[in-house]
Every structure is written in structure tokens, then in C-alpha cells.
C-alpha positions as CSV (number, residue, x, y, z in Angstrom):
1,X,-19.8,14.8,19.5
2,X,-18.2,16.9,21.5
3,X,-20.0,20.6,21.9
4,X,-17.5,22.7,22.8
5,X,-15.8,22.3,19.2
6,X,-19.1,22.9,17.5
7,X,-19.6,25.8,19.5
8,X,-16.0,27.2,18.7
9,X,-16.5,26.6,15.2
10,X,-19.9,28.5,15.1
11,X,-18.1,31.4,16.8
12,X,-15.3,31.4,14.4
13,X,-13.0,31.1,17.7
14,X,-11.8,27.6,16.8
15,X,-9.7,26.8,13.3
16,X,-11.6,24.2,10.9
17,X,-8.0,21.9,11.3
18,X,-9.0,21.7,15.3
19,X,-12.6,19.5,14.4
20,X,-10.7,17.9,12.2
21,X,-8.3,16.6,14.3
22,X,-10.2,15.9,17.1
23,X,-12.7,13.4,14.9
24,X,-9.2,11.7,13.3
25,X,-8.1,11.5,17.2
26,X,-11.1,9.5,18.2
27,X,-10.8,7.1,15.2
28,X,-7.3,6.4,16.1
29,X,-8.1,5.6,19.5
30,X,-10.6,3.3,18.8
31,X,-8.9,1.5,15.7
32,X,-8.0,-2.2,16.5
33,X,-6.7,-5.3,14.8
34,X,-9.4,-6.6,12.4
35,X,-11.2,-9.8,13.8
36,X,-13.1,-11.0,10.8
37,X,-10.4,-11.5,8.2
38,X,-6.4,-12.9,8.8
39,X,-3.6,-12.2,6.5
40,X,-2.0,-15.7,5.7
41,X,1.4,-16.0,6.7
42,X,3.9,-15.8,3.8
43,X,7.4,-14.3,4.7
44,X,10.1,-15.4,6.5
45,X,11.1,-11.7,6.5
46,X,9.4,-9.2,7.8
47,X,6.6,-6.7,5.8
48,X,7.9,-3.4,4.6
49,X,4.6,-2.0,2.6
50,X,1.7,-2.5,2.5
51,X,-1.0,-0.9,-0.2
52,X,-4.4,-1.8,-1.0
53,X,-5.4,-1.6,-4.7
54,X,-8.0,1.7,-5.0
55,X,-9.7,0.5,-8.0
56,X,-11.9,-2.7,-6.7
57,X,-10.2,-2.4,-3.1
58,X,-9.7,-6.5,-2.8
59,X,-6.1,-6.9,-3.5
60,X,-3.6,-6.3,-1.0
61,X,0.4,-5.8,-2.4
62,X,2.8,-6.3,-0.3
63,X,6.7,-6.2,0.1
64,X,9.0,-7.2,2.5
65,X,12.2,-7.1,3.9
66,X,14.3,-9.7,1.8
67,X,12.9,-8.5,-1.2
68,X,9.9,-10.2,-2.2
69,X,6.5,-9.2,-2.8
70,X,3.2,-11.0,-2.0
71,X,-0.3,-10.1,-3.3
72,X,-3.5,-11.4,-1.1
73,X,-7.3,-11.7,-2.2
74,X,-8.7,-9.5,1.0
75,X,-12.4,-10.6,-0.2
76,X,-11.6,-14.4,-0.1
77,X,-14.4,-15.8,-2.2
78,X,-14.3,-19.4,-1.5
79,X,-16.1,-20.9,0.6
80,X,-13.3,-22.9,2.5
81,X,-11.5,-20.4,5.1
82,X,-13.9,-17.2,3.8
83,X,-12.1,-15.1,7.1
84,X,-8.1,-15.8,5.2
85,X,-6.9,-13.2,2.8
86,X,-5.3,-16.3,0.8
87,X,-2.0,-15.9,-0.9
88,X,-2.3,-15.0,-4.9
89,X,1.0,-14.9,-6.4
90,X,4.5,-13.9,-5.7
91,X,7.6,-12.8,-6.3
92,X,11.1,-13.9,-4.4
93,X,13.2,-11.7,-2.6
94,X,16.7,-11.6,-3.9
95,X,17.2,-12.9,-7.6
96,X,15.3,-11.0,-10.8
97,X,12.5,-10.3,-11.2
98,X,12.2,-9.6,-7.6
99,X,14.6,-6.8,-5.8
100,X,17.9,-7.7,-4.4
101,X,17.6,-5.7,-0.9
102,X,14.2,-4.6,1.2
103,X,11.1,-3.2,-0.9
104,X,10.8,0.3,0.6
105,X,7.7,1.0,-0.7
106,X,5.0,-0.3,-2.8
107,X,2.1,1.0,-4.6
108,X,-0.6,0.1,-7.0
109,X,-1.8,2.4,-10.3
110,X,-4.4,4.4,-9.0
111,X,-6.6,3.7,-11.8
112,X,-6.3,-0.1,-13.0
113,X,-5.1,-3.1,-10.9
114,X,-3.2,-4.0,-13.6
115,X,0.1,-2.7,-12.8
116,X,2.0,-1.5,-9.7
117,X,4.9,-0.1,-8.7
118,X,7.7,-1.1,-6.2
119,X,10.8,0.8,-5.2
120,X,13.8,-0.5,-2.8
121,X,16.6,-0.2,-1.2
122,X,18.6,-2.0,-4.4
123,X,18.6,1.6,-6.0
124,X,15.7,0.7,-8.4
125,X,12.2,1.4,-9.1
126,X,10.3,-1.0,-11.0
127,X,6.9,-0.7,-13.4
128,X,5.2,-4.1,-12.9
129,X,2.3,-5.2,-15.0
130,X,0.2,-7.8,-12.2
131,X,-1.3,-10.0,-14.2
132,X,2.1,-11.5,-16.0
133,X,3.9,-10.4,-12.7
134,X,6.5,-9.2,-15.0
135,X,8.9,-6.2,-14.9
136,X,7.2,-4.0,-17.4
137,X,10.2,-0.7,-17.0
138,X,13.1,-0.1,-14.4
139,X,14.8,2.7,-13.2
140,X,17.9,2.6,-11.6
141,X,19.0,5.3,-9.5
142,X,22.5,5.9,-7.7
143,X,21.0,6.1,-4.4
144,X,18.4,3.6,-2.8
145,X,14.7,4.5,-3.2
146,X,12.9,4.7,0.3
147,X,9.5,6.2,-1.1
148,X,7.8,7.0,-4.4
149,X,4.2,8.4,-4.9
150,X,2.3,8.2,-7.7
151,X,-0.5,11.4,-8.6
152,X,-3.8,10.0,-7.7
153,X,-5.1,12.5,-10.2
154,X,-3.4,11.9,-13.3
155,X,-4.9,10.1,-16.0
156,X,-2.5,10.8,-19.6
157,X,0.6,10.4,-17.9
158,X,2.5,8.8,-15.2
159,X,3.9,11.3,-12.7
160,X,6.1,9.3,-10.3
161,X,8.1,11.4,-6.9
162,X,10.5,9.6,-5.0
163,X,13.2,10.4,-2.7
């Protein structure tokens, strides 16, 4: 810990952002690619998003370039390969129900694992529910989606931003 930022903050010299940044500086310098678990390879495309589902933190959604979208099992139970994050289900890039052009952005509920959303460059945003991996609402848009949000607080309704 570096002193001279505790002793600044004591002093009220320093800003609180200035600790702050200096503890989410040494994190990022020392943050490397994992060694105990391996993504199975799915795409032929490249990965556009990633999110990790908040609610049991185990299932990793992902979407790519052509379209598709891929959710892995980061806590690999089986005893064959335990360090893979196998492959779970998916959806092709290109023809319904996937999205016709590159997933932009993907993100799961904040509060089930049950549904997620996606949004791409195909001018839509799609409700999906993950266990039928079916197309539960979509919203078309005249303009391509490259990011939505969803309120981590919200509970009643479904607040959804996007540009």
C-alpha cells in the first residue's frame, strides 16, 4: 500500500477518486489470462460480448460477429475436462431466431438467469427467455443497436437504454 496516498487522504490534500484509482491501476497491471479454466472454441467468427450471468455467476453468454450466440458452463461440473467451460446451447448467426448481422452487445437479467437480452447491428433488440432459447419480445429500431443496459436495480419493471 502505498503511504503517500494514505497520508494525502488523512490530510484531506488528496481527492478520495485518487486511492481509488491508484488500487484499480494495480489490479489492472497485474490481471492475466486465467490458467485454471479454457473457454471451448465455438465460432468461426469472432466474439463480440461477453457477460457473465450475476445471479449464480456460472453461465457465460456470449455473441459474436456472424450473429450467433453461445452460452458456456464456467463451473464445469463433470469430472471429464473440469478446467473447460463446455459449450451449453446455441444459437446460429444469420437466419431467425438468431440476428442477421454482428451481436453488439449482450446481457443477462440482472435478477434470474432465465432470460437475457441481445442487441445488434440488424437494427433489433431481442428479449430471450434461456431455458427455451426462444425469442420471448423484439424491438426493431431504424438504426443498428451497438449497446443497451439494463438497471441493475430495478425489480417491477424492465428499464432498458440503448443507443
Amino acid at each position: 500500500m502505498n503511504v503517500h496516498y494514505l497520508r494525502g487522504r488523512q490530510l484531506g490534500a488528496d481527492p478520495a477518486w485518487m486511492m481509488t484509482r491508484w488500487f484499480e491501476e494495480r489490479r489492472t497491471v497485474k490481471m492475466d489470462v486465467s490458467r485454471e479454466k479454457n473457454v471451448i472454441h465455438y465460432y468461426d467468427s469472432g466474439v463480440r460480448a461477453l457477460d457473465i450471468d450475476p445471479v449464480e455467476g456460472r453461465y457465460l453468454l456470449s455473441g459474436a460477429a456472424d450473429g450467433g450466440l453461445a452460452i458456456f458452463d464456467v463451473r464445469n461440473t463433470s469430472r471429464k475436462d473440469p478446467w473447460m467451460a463446455p459449450v451449453v446451447c446455441t444459437v446460429e448467426g444469420k437466419k431467425a431466431p438468431g440476428h442477421l448481422y454482428s451481436v453488439s452487445s449482450v446481457q443477462w437479467y440482472p435478477h434470474d438467469s432465465g432470460m437475457f437480452f441481445t442487441s445488434s447491428t440488424d437494427k433489433t433488440l431481442k428479449v430471450w427467455d434461456a431455458n427455451t432459447l426462444r425469442v420471448s419480445e423484439q424491438f426493431n429500431f431504424s438504426q443498428s443497436v451497438f449497446t443497451h443496459q439494463l438497471s441493475p436495480m430495478a425489480t417491477s419493471h424492465c428499464l432498458i437504454a440503448g443507443n
